[in-house]
C-alpha positions as CSV (number, residue, x, y, z in Angstrom):
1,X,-5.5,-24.8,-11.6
2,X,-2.5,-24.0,-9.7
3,X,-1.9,-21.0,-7.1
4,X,1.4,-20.1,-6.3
5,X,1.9,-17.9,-3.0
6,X,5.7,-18.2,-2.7
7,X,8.5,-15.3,-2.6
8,X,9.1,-13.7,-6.0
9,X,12.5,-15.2,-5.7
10,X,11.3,-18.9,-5.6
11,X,8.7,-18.3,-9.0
12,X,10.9,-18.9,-11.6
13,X,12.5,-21.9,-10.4
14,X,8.9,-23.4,-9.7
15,X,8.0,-22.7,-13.5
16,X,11.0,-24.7,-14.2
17,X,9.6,-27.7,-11.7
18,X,5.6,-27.3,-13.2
19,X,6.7,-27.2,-17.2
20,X,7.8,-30.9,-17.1
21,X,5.6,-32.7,-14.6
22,X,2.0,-30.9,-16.0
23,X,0.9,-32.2,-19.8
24,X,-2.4,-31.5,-19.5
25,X,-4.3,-28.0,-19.5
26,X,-3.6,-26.2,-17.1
27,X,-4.7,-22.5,-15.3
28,X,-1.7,-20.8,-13.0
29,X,-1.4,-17.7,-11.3
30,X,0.6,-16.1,-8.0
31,X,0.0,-13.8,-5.3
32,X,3.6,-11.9,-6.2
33,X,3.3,-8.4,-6.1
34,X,5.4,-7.9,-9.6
35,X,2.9,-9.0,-12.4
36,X,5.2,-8.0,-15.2
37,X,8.0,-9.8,-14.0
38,X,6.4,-13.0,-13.5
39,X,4.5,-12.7,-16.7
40,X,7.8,-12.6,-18.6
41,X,9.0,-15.7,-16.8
42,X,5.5,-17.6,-18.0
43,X,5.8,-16.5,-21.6
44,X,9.6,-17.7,-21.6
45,X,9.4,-20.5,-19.4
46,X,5.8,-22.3,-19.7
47,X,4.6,-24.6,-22.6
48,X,1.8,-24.0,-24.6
49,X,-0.6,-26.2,-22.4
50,X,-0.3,-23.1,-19.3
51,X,-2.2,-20.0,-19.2
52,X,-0.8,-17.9,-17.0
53,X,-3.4,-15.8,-14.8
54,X,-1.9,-11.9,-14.1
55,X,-3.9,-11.4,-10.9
56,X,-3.6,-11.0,-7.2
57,X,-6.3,-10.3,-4.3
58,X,-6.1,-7.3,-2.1
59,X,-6.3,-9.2,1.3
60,X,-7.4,-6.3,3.8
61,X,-6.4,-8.6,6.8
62,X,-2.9,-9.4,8.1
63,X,-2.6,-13.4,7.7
64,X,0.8,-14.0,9.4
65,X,0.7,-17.5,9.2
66,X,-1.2,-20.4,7.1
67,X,-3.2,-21.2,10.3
68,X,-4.2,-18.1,10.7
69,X,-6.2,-18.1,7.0
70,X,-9.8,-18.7,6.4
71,X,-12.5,-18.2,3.9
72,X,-14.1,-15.3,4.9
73,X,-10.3,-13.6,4.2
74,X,-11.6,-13.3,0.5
75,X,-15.5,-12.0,1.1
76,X,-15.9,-8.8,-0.3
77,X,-12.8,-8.0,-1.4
78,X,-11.0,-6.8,-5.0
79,X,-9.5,-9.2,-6.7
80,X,-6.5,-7.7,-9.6
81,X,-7.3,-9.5,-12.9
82,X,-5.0,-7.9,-15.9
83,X,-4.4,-9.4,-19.1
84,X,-1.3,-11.3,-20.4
85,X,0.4,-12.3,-23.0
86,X,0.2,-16.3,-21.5
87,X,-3.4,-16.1,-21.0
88,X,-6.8,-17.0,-23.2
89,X,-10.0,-15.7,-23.0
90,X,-11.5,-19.2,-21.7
91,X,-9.1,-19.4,-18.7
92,X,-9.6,-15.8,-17.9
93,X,-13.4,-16.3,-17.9
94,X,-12.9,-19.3,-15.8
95,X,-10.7,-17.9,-13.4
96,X,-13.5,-15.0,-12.9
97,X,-16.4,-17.6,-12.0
98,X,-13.7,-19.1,-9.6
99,X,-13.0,-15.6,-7.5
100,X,-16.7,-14.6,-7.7
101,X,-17.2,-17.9,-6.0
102,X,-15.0,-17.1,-3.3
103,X,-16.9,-13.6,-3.0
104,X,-14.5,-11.4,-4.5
105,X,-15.0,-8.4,-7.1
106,X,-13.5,-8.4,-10.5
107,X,-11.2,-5.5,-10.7
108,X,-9.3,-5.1,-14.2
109,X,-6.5,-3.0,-14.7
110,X,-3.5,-3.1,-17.1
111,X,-0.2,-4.8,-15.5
112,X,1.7,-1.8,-15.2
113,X,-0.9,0.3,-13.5
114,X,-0.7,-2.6,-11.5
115,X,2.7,-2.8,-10.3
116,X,3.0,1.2,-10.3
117,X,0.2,0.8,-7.7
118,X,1.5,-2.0,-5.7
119,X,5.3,-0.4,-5.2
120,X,4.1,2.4,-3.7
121,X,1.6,1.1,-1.1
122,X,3.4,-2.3,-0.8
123,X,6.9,-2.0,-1.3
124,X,7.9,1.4,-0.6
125,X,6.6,0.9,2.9
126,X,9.6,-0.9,4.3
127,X,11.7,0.7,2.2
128,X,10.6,4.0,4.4
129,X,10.9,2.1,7.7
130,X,14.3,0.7,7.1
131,X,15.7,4.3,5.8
132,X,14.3,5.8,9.4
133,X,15.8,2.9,11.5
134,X,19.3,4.0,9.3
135,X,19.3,7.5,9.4
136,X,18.9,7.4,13.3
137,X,21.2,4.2,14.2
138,X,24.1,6.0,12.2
139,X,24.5,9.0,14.1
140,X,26.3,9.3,16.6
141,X,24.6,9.9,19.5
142,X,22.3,6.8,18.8
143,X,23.9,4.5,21.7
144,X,22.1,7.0,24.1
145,X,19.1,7.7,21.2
146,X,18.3,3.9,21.3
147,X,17.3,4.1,24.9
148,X,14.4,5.8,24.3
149,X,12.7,3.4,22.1
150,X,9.2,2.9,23.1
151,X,6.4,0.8,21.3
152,X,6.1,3.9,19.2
153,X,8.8,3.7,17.6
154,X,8.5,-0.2,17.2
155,X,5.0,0.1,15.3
156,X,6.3,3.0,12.7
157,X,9.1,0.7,11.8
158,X,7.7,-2.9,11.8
159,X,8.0,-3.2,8.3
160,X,11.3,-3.3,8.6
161,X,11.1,-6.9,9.8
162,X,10.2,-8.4,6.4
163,X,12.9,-10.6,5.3
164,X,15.8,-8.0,3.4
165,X,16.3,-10.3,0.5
166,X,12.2,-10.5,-0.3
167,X,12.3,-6.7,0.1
168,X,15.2,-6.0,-2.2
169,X,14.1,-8.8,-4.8
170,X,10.5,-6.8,-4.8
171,X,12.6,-3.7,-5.0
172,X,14.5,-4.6,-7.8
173,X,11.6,-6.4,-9.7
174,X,9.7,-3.2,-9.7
175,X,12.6,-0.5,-9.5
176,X,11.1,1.9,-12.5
177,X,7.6,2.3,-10.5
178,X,9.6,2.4,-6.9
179,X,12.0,5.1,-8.1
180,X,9.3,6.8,-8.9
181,X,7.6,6.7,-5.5
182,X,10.7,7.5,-3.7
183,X,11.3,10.6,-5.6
184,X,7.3,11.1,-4.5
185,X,8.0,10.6,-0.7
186,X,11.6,12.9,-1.4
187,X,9.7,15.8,-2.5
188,X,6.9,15.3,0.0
189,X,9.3,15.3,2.9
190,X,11.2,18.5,1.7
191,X,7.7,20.2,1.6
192,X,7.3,19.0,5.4
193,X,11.1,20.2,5.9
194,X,10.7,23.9,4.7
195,X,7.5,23.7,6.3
196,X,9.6,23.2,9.7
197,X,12.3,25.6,8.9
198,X,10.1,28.6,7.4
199,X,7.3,27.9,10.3
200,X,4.4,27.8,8.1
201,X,0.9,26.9,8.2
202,X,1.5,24.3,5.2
203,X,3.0,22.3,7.6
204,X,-0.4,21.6,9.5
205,X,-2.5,21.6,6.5
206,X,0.1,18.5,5.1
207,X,-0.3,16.9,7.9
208,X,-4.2,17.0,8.1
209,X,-4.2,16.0,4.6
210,X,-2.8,12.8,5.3
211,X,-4.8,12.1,7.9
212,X,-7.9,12.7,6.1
213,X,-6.7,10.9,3.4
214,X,-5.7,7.8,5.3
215,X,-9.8,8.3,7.5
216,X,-11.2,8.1,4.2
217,X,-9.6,5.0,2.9
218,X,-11.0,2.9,6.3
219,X,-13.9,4.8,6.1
220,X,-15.0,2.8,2.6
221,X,-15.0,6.5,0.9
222,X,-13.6,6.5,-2.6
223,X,-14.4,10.3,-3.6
224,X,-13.8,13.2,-2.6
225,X,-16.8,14.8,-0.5
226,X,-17.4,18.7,-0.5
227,X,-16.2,19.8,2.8
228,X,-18.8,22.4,4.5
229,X,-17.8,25.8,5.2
230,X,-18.2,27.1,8.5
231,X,-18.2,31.3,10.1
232,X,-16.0,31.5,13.1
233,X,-17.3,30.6,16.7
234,X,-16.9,33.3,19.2
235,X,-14.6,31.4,21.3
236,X,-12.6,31.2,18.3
237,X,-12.6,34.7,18.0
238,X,-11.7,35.4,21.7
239,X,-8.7,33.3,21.3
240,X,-7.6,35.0,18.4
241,X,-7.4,38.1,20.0
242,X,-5.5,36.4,22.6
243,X,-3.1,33.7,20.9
244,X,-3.4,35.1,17.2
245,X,-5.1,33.5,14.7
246,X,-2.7,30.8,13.8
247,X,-2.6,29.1,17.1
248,X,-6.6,29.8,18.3
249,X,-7.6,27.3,15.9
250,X,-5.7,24.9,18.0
251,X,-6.8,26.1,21.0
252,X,-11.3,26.1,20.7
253,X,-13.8,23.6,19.7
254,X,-14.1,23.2,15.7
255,X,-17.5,23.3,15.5
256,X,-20.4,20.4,16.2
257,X,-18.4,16.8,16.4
258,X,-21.7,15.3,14.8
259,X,-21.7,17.5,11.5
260,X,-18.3,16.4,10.7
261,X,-17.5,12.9,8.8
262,X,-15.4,10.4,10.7
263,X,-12.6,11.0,8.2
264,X,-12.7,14.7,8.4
265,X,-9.9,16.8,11.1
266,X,-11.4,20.1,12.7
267,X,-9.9,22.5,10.8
């Protein structure tokens, strides 16, 4: 078996390399992030004695470097296992006794589900940071703007630090499913925009959304839980005589910390 954890852009020529020096049978798959791509590249560029392996494993740890790697890295985790036109139901049984080995779960999906998924959590990302560090650098107050970069401002754009030409080769290997996303973000940041402009609530409740959201993907959730519904206090109700509703809910204690879930915002 072969694993191939190179950039996209390095894949094809690789197949080229393996075709002629590998005669026997032979299992290979790749930790690329655009399964359909690469799976064309197999069926046009491998011989019959390949089976090409669609699959990837969501690594929840950064690994910036080879030394940093270690077997635990896999315990626990999914591991992306979708069918392909280079693969045979021997080598894909195989490969699963091979992952389950390293302590990874199964976890089938069809190749473009796949690749819609992984371009927007994976590649949109620096996408987004890049389009921020533009749309500030090319005004023109940005020689004094660029003074006040803190560590903020270094963490929310760190993505921007992946090589350019992996980031537009993964853009452009996956540009159906990443247009789509980027219209997503478009119409999501034109929500937060009128939001601004018209001074509306919507604007908190987006916000809270996404932080909810984002609490309960650490938190291991993977359904939506009931949320409780709770009578005002009467500190609230002082300081909505005082401030008006909109802001006293700012302003008091949203009821008992402990009856809320880690993921959930006082509201």
């Amino acid at each position: 078996m072969i694993v191939i954890d190179s950039s996209i852009s390095e894949i094809k020529s690789q197949f080229e390399q393996l075709k002629s020096l590998v005669k026997n049978y032979c299992m290979i798959t790749d930790f690329s992030h655009s399964k359909k791509r690469i799976e064309t590249w197999a069926t046009e560029i491998l011989p019959a004695n390949f089976c090409y392996i669609a699959a990837r494993p969501l690594i929840k740890k950064e690994i910036p470097e080879l030394v940093n790697s270690n077997p635990d890295m896999f315990k626990g985790i999914r591991y992306c296992i979708m069918e392909s036109e280079k693969s045979d139901k021997d080598g894909i049984e195989w490969f699963i006794k091979f992952i389950e080995l390293l302590g990874c779960k199964p976890y089938f999906l069809d190749i473009h589900e796949h690749d819609s998924y992984t371009a927007g959590i994976d590649i949109l990302l620096p996408i987004i940071s890049s389009t921020i560090i533009n749309s500030l650098s090319k005004s023109d107050s940005w020689p004094e703007m660029r003074k006040f970069v803190t560590h903020e401002f270094e963490k929310q754009t760190d993505l921007a630090n992946r090589d350019p030409i992996d980031t537009e080769i993964n853009s452009i290997t996956s540009s159906q499913p990443l247009i789509h996303w980027l219209d997503q973000t478009i119409k999501s940041l034109y929500e937060i925009r009128n939001s601004i402009d018209q001074n509306s609530d919507d604007l908190l409740n987006l916000l809270i959304d996404a932080w909810e959201v984002k609490g309960k993907i650490f938190a291991g959730i993977d359904e939506d839980i009931p949320q409780h519904v709770e009578l005002p206090s009467s500190s609230q109700s002082i300081a909505s005589a005082m401030f008006g509703a909109k802001l006293a809910s700012r302003m008091t204690d949203h009821g008992d910390k402990n009856l809320r879930k880690s993921w959930e915002y006082p509201r």
